[in-house]
C-alpha positions in Angstrom: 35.7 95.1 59.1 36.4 94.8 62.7 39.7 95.7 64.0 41.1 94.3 67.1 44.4 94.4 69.4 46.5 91.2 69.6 48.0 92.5 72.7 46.5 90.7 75.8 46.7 93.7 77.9 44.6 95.4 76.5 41.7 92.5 76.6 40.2 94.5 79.2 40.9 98.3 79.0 38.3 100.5 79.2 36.3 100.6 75.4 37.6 104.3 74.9 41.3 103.8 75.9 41.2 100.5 73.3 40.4 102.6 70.7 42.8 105.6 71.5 45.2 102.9 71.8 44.7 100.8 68.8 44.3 104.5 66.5 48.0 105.3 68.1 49.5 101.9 67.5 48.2 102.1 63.7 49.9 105.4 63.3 53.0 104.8 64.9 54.4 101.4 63.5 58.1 101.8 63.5 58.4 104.9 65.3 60.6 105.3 68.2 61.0 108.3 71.0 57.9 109.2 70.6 56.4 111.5 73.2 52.7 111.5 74.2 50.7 114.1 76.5 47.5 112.8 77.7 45.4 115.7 78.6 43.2 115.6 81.5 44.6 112.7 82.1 42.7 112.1 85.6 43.6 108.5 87.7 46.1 108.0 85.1 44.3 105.0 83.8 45.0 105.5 79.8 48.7 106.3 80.9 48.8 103.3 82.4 47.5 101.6 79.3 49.7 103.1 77.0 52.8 102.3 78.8 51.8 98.3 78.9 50.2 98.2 75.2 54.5 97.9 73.4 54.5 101.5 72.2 58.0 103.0 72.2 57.1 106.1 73.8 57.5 108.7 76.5 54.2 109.7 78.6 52.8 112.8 80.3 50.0 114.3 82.0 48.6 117.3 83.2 45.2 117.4 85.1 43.5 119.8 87.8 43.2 117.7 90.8 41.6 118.9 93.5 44.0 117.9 96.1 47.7 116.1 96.0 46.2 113.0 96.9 44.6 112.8 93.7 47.7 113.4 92.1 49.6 110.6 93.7 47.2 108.0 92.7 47.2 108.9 89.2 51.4 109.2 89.7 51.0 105.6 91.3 48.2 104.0 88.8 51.0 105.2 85.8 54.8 105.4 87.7 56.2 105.8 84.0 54.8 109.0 83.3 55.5 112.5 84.0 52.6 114.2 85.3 51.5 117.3 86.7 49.1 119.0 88.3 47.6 122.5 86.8 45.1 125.0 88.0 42.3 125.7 85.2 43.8 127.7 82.1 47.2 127.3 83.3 49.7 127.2 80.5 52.0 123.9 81.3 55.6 123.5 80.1 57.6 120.0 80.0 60.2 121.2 78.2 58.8 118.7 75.3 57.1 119.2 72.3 54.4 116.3 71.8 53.7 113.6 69.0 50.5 113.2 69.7 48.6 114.7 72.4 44.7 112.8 73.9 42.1 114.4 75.4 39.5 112.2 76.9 36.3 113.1 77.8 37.9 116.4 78.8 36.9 119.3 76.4 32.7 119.2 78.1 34.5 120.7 80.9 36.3 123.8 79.9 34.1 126.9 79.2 37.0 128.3 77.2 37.9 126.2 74.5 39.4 128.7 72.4 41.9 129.3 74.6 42.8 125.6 75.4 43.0 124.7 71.8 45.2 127.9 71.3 47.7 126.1 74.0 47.3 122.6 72.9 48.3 124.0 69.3 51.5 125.4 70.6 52.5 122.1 73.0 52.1 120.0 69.5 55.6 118.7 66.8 54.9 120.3 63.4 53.3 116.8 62.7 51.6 116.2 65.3 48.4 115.0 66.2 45.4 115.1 68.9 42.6 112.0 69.0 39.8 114.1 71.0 37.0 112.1 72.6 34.2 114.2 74.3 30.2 114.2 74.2 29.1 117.7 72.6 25.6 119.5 73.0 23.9 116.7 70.6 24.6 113.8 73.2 21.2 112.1 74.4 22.1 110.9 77.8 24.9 113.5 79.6 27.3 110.9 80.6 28.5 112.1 83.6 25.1 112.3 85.2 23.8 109.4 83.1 20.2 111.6 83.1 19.0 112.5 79.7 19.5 116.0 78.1 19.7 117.6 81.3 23.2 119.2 79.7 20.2 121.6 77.6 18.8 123.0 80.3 19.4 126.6 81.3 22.1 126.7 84.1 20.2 129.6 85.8 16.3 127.8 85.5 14.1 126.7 87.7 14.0 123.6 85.1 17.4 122.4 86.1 16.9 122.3 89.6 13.2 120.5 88.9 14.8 118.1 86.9 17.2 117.2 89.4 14.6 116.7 91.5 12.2 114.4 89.8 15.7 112.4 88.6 16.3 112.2 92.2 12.8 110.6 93.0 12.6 108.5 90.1 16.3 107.1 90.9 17.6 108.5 87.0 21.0 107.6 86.1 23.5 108.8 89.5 20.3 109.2 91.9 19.8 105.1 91.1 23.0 104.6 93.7 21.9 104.3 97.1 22.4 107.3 99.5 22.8 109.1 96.3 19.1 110.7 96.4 18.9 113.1 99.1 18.8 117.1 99.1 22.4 117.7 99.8 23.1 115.7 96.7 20.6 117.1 94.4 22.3 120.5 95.5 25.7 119.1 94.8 24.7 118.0 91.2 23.1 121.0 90.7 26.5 122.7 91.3 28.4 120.3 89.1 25.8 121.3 86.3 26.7 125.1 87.0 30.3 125.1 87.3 31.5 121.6 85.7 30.0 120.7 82.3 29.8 123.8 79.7 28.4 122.2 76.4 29.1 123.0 72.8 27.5 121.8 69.4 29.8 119.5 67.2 29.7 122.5 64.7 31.1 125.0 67.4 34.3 122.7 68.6 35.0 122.1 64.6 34.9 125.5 63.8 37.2 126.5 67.3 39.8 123.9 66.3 40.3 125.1 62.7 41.1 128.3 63.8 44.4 126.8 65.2 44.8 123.3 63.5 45.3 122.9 59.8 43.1 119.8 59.5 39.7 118.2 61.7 38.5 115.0 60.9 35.3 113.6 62.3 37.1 109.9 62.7 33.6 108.2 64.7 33.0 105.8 61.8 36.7 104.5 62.4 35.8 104.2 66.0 32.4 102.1 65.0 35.3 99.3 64.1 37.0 99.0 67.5 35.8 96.2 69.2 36.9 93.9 71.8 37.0 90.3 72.0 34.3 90.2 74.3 30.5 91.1 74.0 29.8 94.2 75.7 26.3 96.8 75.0 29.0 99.1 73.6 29.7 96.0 70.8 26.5 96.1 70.4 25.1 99.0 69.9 28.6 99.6 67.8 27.6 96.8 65.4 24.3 98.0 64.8 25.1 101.1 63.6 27.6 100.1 61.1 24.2 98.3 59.3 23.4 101.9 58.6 24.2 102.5 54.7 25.1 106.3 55.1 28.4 107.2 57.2 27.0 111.1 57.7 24.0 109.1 59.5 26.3 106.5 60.9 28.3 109.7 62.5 25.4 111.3 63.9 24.4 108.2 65.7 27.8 107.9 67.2 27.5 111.7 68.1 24.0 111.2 70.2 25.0 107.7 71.6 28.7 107.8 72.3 29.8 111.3 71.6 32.1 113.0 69.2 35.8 111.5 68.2 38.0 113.7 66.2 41.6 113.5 64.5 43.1 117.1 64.4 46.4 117.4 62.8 48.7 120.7 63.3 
């Protein structure tokens, strides 16, 4: 079974905010006020996807942006939404509780999860819920550098920097973009590995949310049946797997291709 939106708008959102969007539209049949939160919520693309897809809803944001510039496009790429910017580990207060909350591609970032999902818990209804996408230790291909388990690597080897070397002469994943493979940048990925991505096993984020939330379900074999109405790799790939018989092996196949997608309920 395939599931797809028959809202035009969404023909060609990004494959990850279709999904979050079609999940949220699912849950929410009927359902009026409601009041969303996207965490780290960056240019404020998904905001601006959720306030054309015909949900009745309120949106917000909260993201560290580097500079206020930042933060006006993502205030001008979703005008409808309320959203702030935060320093890391800053607690962040709208005055609303939230209905459901998303976090996209976020959690990879933070070195302290506890302590997020602690403050996420308390921003959440009684009933609410958080869709989580993010790629966890167990990912082949680190999709913000696009270079294959480089995420493994001790951040304090000799290996890392090596790596980002020879990815830099053989033009691997980011190093393929001209201008993009010279010393200064290898030293600028190097910090990004160091300070940016912090990588946990599927098993560790589980066992950090259900010390807060009261239920954590692994929903990737949902996501397998989001499609668009186009061909894409994504499609693809996405159809293949679902030949699999077994959903634990179906799941673990989204976890090393895609990443992990989780439904965690308060």
């Amino acid at each position: 079974m395939e599931i797809k939106s028959n809202s035009s708008s969404l023909k060609y959102v990004s494959s990850n905010y279709f999904s979050y969007i079609l999940f949220i539209q699912d849950l929410v049949r009927n359902k009026e006020d409601l009041k969303i939160l996207d965490f780290g919520c960056g240019t404020g693309m998904l905001l601006q996807a959720l306030s054309k897809s015909g949900i009745n809803c309120k949106l917000y944001g909260v993201d560290i942006y580097s500079n206020q510039s930042k933060l006006e496009i993502a205030k001008e790429n979703a005008p409808l939404a309320q959203i702030k910017r935060i320093k890391p580990y800053e607690s962040f207060d709208f005055g609303e509780k939230f209905d459901i909350i998303l976090a996209n591609q976020v959690f990879e970032h933070i070195e302290n999860l506890d302590y997020i999902y602690q403050h996420l818990y308390k921003t959440m209804k009684p009933n609410g819920i958080m869709f989580c996408g993010f790629p966890t230790k167990e990912i082949i291909i680190e999709p913000h550098l696009k270079i294959p388990l480089i995420h493994r690597l001790d951040k304090e080897s000799k290996a890392l920097h090596s790596y980002l070397k020879i990815s830099s002469f053989l033009k691997l994943g980011q190093f393929s973009r001209r201008g993009y493979n010279n010393r200064d940048y290898i030293e600028n990925r190097l910090s990004y590995c160091k300070n940016n991505i912090f990588y946990h096993s599927f098993h560790d984020h589980v066992k950090f949310l259900n010390r807060h939330f009261s239920t954590v379900t692994d929903i990737n074999d949902l996501w397998l049946k989001h499609v668009r109405d186009y061909k894409t790799y994504s499609n693809t790939i996405k159809f293949l797997i679902r030949l699999v018989p077994f959903k634990v092996l179906r799941s673990f196949l989204m976890r090393i291709i895609f990443g992990t997608y989780l439904m965690v309920s308060k």
